[in-house]
Wavefront OBJ file of the C-alpha trace (Angstrom):
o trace
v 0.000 0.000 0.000
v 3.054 2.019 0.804
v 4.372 1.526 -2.390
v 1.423 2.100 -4.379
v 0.649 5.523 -2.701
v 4.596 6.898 -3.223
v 3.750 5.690 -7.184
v 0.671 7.505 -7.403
v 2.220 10.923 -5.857
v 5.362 10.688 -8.717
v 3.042 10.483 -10.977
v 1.011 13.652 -9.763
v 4.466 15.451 -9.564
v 5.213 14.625 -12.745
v 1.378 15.621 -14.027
v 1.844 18.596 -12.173
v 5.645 19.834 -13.444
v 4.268 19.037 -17.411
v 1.299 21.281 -16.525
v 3.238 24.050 -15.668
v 5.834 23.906 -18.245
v 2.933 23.484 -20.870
v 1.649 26.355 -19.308
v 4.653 28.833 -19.302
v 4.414 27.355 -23.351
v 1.350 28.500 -23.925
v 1.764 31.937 -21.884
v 4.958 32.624 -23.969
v 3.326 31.848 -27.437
v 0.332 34.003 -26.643
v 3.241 36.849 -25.214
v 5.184 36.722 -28.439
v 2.053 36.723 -30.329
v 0.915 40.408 -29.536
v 4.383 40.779 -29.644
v 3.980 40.749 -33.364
v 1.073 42.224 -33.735
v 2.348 45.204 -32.277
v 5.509 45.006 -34.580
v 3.483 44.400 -37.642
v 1.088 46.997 -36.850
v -2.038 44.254 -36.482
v -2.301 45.292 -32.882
v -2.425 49.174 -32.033
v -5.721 49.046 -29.521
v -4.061 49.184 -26.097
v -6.871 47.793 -24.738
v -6.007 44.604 -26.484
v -3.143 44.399 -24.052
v -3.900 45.834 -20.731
v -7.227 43.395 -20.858
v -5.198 40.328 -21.914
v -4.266 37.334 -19.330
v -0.397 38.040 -18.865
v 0.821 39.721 -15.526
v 1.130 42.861 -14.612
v 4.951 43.648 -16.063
v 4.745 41.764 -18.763
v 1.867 43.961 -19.808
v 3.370 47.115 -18.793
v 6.597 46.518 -20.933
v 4.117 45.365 -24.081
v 2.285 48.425 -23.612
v 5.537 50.509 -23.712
v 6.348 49.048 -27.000
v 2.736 49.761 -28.111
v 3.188 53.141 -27.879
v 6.591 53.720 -29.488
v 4.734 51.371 -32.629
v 2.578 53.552 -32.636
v 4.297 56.555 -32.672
v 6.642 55.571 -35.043
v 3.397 54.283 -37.132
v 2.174 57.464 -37.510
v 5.410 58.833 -38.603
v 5.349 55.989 -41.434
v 1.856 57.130 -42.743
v 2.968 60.775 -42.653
v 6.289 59.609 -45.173
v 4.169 57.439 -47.599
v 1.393 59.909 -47.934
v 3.947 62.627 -48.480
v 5.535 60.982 -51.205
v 2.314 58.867 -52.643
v 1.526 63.210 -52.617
v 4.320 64.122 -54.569
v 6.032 66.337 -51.736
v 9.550 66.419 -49.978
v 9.966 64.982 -46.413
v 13.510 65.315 -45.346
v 14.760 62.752 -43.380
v 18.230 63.751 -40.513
v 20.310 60.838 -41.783
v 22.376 61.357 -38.093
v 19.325 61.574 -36.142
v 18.835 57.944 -34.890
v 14.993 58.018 -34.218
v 14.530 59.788 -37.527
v 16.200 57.315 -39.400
v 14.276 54.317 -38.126
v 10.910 55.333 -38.773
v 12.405 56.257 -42.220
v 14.024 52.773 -42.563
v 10.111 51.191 -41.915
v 8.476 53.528 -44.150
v 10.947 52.414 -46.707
v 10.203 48.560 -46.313
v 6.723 49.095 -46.399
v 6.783 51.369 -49.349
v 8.521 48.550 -51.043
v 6.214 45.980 -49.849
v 3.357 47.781 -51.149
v 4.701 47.757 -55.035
v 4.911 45.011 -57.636
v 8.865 43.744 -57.421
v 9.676 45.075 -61.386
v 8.810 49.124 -60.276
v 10.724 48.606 -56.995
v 13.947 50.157 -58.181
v 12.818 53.112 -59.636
v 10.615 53.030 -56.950
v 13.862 53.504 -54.372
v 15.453 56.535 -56.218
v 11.855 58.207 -56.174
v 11.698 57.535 -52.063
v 15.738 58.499 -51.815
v 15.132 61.774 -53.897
v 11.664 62.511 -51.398
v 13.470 62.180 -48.176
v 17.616 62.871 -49.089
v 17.913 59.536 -47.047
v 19.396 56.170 -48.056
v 17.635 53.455 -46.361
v 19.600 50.872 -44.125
v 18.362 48.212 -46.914
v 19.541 49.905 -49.774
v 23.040 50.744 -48.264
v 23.046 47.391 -47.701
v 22.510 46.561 -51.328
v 25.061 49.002 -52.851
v 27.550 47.291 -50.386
v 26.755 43.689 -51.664
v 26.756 45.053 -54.940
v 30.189 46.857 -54.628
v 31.460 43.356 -53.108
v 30.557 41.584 -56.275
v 32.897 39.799 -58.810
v 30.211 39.434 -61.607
v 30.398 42.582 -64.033
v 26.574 43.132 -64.182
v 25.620 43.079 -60.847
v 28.665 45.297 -60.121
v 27.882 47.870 -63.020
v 23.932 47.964 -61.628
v 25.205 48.931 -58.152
v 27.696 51.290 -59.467
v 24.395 52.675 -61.863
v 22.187 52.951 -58.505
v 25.253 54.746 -56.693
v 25.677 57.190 -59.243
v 21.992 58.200 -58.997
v 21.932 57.861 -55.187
v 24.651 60.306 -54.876
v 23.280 62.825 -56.740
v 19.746 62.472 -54.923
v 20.936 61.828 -51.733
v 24.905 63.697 -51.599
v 25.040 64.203 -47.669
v 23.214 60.580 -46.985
v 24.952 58.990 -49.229
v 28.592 60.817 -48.193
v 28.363 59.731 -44.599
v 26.591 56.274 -44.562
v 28.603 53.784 -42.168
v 30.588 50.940 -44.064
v 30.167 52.705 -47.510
v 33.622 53.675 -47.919
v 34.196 50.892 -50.535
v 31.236 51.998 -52.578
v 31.925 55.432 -52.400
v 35.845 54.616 -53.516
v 34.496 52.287 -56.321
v 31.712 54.452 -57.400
v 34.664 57.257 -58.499
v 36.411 54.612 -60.568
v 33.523 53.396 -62.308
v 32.215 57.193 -62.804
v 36.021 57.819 -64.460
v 35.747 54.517 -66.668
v 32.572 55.195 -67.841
v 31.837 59.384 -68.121
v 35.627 60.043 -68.928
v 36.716 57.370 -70.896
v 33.245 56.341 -72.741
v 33.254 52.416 -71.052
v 30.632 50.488 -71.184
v 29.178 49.248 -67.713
v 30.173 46.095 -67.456
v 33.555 47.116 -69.316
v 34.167 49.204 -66.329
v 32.943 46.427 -63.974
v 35.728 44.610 -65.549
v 38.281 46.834 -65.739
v 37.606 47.636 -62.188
v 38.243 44.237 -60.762
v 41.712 44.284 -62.558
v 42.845 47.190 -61.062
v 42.221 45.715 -57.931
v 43.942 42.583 -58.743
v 46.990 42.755 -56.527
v 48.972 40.802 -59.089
v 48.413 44.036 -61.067
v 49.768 46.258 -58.335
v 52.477 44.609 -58.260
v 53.019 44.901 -62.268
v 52.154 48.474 -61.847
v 55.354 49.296 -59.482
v 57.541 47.499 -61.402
v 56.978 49.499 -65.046
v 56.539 52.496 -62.934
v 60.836 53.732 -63.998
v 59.847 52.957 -67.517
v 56.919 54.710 -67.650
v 58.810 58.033 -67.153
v 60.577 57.639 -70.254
v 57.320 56.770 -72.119
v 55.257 59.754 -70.720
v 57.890 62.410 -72.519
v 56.999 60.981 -75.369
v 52.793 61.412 -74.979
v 52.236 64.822 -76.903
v 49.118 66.808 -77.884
v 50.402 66.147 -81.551
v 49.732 62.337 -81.303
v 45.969 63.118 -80.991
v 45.619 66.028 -83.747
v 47.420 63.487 -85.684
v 45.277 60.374 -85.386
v 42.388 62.759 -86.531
v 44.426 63.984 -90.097
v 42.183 63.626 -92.541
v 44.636 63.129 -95.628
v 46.664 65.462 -97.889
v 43.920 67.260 -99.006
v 43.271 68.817 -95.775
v 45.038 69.973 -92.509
v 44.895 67.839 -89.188
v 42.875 69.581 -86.692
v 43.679 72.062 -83.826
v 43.494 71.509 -79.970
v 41.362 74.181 -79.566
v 41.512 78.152 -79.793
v 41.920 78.499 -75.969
v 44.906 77.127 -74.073
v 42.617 75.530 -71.105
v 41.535 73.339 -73.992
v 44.867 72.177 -75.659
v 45.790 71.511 -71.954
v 42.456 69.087 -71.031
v 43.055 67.319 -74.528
v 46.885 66.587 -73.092
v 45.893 65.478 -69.256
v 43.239 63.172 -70.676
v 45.634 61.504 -73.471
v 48.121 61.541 -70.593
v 46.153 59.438 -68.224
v 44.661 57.055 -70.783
v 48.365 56.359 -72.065
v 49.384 56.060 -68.508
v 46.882 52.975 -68.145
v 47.348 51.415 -71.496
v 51.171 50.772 -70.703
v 50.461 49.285 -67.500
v 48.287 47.527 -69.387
v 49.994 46.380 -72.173
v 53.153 45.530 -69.700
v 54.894 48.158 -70.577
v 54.869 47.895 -74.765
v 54.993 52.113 -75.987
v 53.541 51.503 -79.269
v 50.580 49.384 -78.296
v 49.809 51.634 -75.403
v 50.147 54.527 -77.575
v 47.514 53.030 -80.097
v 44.860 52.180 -77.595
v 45.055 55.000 -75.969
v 44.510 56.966 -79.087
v 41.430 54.716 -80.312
v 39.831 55.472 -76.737
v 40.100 59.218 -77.089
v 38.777 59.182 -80.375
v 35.685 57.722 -79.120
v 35.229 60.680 -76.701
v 36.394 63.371 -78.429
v 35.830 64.518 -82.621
v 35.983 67.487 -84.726
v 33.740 70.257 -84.368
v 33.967 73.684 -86.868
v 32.143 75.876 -84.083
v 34.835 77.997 -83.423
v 35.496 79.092 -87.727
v 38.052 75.774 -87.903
v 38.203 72.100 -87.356
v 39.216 71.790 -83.715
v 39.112 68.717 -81.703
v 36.913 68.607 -78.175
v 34.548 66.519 -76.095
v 31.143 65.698 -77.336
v 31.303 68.335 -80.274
v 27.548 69.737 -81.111
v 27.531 68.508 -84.351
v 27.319 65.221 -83.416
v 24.362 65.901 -81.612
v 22.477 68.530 -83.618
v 20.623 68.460 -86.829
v 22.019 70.036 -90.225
v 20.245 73.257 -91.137
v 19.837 73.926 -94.893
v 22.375 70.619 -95.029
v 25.526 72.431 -92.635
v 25.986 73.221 -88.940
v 26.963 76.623 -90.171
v 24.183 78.068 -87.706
v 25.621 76.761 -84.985
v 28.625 78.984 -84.935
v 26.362 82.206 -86.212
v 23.761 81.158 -83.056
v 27.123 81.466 -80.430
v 28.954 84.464 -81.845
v 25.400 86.319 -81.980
v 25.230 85.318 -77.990
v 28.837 86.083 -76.999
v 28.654 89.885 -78.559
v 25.346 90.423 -76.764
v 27.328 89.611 -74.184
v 30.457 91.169 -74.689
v 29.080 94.629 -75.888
v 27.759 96.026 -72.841
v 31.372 95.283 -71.692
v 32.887 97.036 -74.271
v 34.087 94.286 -75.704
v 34.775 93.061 -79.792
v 34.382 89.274 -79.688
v 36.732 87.730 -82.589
v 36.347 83.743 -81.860
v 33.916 81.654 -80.041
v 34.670 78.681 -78.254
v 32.386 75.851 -76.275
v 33.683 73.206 -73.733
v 31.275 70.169 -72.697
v 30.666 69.529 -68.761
v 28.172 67.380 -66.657
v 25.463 69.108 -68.157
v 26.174 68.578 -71.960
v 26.333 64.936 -71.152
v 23.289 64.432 -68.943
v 21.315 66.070 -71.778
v 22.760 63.827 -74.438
v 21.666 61.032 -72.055
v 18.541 62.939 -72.468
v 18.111 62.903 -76.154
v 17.758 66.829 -75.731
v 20.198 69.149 -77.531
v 22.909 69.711 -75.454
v 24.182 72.902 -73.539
v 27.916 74.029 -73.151
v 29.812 76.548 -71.581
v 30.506 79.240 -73.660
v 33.674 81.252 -73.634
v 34.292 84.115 -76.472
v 37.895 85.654 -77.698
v 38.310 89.424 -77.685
v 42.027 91.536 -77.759
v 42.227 93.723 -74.599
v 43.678 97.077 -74.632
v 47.346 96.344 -74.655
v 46.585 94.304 -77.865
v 47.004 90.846 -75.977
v 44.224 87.996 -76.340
v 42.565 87.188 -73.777
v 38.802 84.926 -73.182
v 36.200 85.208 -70.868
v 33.301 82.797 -70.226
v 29.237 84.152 -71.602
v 27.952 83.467 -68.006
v 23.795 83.136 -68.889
v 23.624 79.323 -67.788
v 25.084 77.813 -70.541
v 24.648 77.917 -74.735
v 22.691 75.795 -76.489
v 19.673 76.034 -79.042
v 15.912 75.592 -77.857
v 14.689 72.766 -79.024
v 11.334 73.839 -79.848
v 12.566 76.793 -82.226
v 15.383 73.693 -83.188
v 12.464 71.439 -84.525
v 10.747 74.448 -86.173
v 13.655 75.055 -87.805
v 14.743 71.513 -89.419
v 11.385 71.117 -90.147
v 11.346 74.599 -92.198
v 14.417 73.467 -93.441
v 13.208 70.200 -94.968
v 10.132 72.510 -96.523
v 12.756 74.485 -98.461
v 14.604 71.512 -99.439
v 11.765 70.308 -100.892
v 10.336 73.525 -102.460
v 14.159 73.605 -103.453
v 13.938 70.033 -105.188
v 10.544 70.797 -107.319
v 12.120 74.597 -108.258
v 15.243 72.475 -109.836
v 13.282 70.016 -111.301
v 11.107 72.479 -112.854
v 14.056 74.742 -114.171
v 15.509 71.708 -115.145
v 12.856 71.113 -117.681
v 12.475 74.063 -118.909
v 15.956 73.934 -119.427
v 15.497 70.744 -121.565
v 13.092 71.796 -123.364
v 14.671 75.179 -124.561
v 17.781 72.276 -125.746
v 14.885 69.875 -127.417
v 13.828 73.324 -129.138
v 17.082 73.778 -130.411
v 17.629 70.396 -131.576
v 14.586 70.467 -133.709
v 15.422 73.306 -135.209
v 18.879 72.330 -136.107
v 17.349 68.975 -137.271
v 15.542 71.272 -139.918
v 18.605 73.530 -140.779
v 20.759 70.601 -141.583
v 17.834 69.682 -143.830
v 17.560 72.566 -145.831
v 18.724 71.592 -149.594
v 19.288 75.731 -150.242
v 22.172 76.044 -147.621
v 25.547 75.121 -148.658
v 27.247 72.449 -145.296
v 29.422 75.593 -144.204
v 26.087 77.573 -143.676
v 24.484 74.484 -142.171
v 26.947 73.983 -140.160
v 27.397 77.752 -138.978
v 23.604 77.803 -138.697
v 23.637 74.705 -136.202
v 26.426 75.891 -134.245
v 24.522 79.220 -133.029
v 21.398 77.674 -132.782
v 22.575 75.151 -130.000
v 25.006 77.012 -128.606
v 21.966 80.322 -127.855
v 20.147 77.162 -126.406
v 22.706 75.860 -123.915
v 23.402 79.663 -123.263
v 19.763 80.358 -122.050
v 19.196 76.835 -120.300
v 22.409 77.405 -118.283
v 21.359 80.986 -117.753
v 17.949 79.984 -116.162
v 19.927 77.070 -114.064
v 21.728 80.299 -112.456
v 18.660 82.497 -111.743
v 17.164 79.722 -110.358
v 20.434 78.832 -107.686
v 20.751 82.358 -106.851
v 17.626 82.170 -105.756
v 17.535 79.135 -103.346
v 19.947 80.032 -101.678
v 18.563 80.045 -97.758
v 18.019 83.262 -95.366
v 20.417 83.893 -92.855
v 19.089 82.400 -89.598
v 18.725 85.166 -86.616
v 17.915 84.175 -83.210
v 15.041 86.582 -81.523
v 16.339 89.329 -79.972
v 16.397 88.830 -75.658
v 16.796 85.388 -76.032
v 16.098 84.502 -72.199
v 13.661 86.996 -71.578
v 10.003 86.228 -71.702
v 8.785 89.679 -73.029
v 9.883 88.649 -77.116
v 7.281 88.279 -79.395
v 9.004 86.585 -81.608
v 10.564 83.792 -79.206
v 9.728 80.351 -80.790
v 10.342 81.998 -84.377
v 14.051 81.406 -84.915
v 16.903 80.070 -82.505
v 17.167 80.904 -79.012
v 20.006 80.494 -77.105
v 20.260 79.980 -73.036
v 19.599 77.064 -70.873
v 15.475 78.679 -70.795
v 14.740 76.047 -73.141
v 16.825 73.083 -72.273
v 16.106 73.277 -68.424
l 1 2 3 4 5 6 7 8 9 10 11 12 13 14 15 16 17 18 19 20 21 22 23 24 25 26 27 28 29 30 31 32 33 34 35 36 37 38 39 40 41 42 43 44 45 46 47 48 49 50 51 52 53 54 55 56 57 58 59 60 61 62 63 64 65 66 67 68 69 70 71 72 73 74 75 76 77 78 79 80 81 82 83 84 85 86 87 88 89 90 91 92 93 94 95 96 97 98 99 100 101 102 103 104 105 106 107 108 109 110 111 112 113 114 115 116 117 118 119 120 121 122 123 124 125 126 127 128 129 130 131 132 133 134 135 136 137 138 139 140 141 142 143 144 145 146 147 148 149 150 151 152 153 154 155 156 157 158 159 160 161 162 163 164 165 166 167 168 169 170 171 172 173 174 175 176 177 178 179 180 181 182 183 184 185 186 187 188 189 190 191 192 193 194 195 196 197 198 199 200 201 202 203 204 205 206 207 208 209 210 211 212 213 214 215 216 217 218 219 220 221 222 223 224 225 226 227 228 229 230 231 232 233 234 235 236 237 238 239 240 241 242 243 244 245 246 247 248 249 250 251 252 253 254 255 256 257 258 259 260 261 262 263 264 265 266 267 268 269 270 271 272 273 274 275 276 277 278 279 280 281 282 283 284 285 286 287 288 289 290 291 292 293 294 295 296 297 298 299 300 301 302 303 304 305 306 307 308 309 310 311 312 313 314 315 316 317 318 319 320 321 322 323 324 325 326 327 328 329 330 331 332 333 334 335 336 337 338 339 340 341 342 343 344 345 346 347 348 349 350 351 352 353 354 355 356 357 358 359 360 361 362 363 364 365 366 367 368 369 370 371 372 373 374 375 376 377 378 379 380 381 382 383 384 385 386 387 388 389 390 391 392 393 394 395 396 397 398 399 400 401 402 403 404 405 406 407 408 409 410 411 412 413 414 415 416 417 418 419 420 421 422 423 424 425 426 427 428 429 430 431 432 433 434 435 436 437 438 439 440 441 442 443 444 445 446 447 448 449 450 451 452 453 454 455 456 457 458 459 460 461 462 463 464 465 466 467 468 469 470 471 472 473 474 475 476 477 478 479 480 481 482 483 484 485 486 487 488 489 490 491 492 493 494 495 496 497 498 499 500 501 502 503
């Protein structure tokens, strides 16, 4: 009986212990689940936690976090419906509380959108708030870790946009110093020396290939040698067109001759690292990369070479790009004169602008510098500072399309002269036909006769050819008057200059 009773009280311990444990199961399941309701926002009634079954502290420390959810809840709302709104909310990318609330609007903004807009979707939320979410600089520094050129070049992509968008965020972010580092190779690669993405992925991960650093130190006493021999010549040269005309210059202004050398400099520099130290190949690369960024352009009265020349980029007028120069010496006197000033040259130089609106598929804008001879005869430039020169592209259209009208008009006027012309020459023939049929004339009038006849005929037809050139020749194109005012009546009519139209 003993024995039987000591059983039967083990076994109620044992009942008793798996109660309780099953019990502190269940209490921590139901804890953890309004837990998560409160994280995920399901749960924001306090009620729903000061009436549930857990003790007293338990409940006082879930209601604590209820109200911070809540507060930074409403802070979420406030973002999304700013930007769903269209309107800036700037986020203090050093203010700790700021940031997190920031960091969940972010991740439910992303939720919220199908996964293929999400991207563009991120630069629109960066460029809102100024902030780069924790995720994101997460991203860029997975991205910047990468070894496989696409995923690389998309990072770099998203970097280069972030930066603009977001320059203090994206400046003082913890752990990007690799990204920011990379992000100014890639942006060399690919704005300066016209790379590809992926090519500048690659090229990249080679310069960071400590096998290459090691290359690099041990060409560096030859390279010396090789740089003397890197002149501004080598690059007018490659662009020689043949005997029958000069090579081009390196610009009218010195600052121009002198970017031309630094960027042939540095381009050699790399090619005979990277051709292990061989002059002529290096030389030769080096030369086919610059001639993919810069070309000839005639804007300053001569072929010069320079960065993304305008007539690569603008339309022929009347089949030349001779308004282009007339457009930017008209702009440079009206802004000269007042000073006092004769302008004799123009010139233009590209910069971040030119190329963003070539990226664009706008007409481009460049600075615009003009040449005048001061008073102790010396020359000197100055820069046309209006925000930049460039045609509008609404009077630009209007213009090529007026152009193509008088190329047309131009085609039927010639083709109508030229029949005339014909016919005056059939005329003649006929008549010719019938002198060399007259029995009365002896062959030395017929002959005479034929002679004059034909040669009155081509006389006339070439005659009318002439009237009719003189006459198609095209009007001299003149840009409104005020360009970048608003007040001109005629703005829209002709070319306009200033960044009014491009901006």
């Amino acid at each position: 009986m003993l024995g039987l009773a000591n059983q039967d009280d083990v076994a109620y311990r044992q009942k008793q212990t798996a109660d309780v444990a099953q019990a502190k199961v269940e209490y921590t399941a139901y804890k953890d689940h309004l837990e998560l309701g409160i994280r995920t926002g399901a749960i924001r009634d306090p009620g729903l936690i000061l009436g549930s079954k857990l003790n007293e502290g338990d409940q006082a420390s879930l209601y604590e976090m209820l109200k911070t959810e809540n507060k930074d809840s409403a802070g979420v709302d406030a973002i999304i419906s700013a930007i769903g709104a269209g309107q800036k909310v700037p986020v203090n990318g050093f203010d700790s509380d700021q940031t997190k609330i920031a960091d969940k609007a972010y991740a439910q903004f992303q939720t919220s959108l199908p996964e293929e807009t999400r991207g563009q979707a991120a630069a629109a939320y960066v460029a809102s708030t100024g902030y780069i979410p924790g995720q994101v600089q997460a991203q860029l520094q997975q991205g910047a870790a990468s070894t496989d050129p696409q995923t690389f070049a998309n990072a770099m992509s998203a970097a280069n946009t972030l930066q603009v968008e977001a320059p203090t965020s994206f400046n003082n972010f913890s752990g990007g110093e690799d990204v920011r580092k990379k992000l100014a190779t890639y942006q060399h690669l690919v704005n300066d020396r016209g790379m590809s993405g992926e090519d500048a992925a690659r090229r990249t991960f080679q310069m960071e290939d400590p096998a290459v650093k090691v290359n690099r130190e041990a060409l560096k006493p030859a390279l010396e040698k090789f740089m003397k021999t890197v002149t501004v010549s080598d690059v007018t040269g490659a662009f020689d067109p043949g005997i029958f005309s000069s090579e081009p210059g390196s610009g009218v202004m010195p600052v121009q001759s002198q970017a031309l050398l630094a960027e042939y400099r540095n381009l050699a520099e790399d090619e005979f690292y990277q051709t292990n130290g061989d002059a002529g190949a290096a030389k030769a690369r080096a030369l086919t990369e610059i001639k993919a960024i810069w070309n000839v352009s005639n804007i300053s009265g001569s072929p010069n070479l320079m960065r993304m020349p305008p007539e690569l980029h603008y339309p022929k007028v009347d089949d030349s790009y001779d308004y282009l120069r007339t457009d930017a010496m008209k702009t440079a006197t009206e802004y000269a004169t007042p000073l006092g000033r004769k302008v004799d040259n123009v010139a233009i130089v590209a910069d971040g602008r030119t190329r963003s609106d070539i990226e664009l598929k706008r007409p481009p804008r460049y600075q615009l510098f003009y040449q005048y001879t001061d008073g102790a005869g010396q020359t000197q430039f100055d820069q046309v500072y209006t925000g930049g020169w460039g045609i509008d592209p609404k009077a630009l259209n209007g213009e090529v399309a007026a152009s193509g009208e008088r190329a047309k008009q131009s085609f039927m006027t010639s083709r109508a002269v030229n029949n005339q012309a014909n016919k005056i020459e059939r005329d003649a023939a006929a008549k010719v036909k019938d002198i060399l049929a007259d029995p009365s004339r002896s062959d030395f009038i017929k002959a005479r006769d034929a002679e004059a006849e034909m040669g009155a005929a081509r006389f006339k037809a070439q005659n009318l050819k002439d009237d009719a050139a003189k006459a198609a020749v095209p009007p001299v194109v003149q840009r409104p008057q005020n360009p970048r005012g608003g007040g001109d009546p005629n703005a829209g009519k002709a070319f306009r200059s200033g960044s009014g139209g491009n901006s």
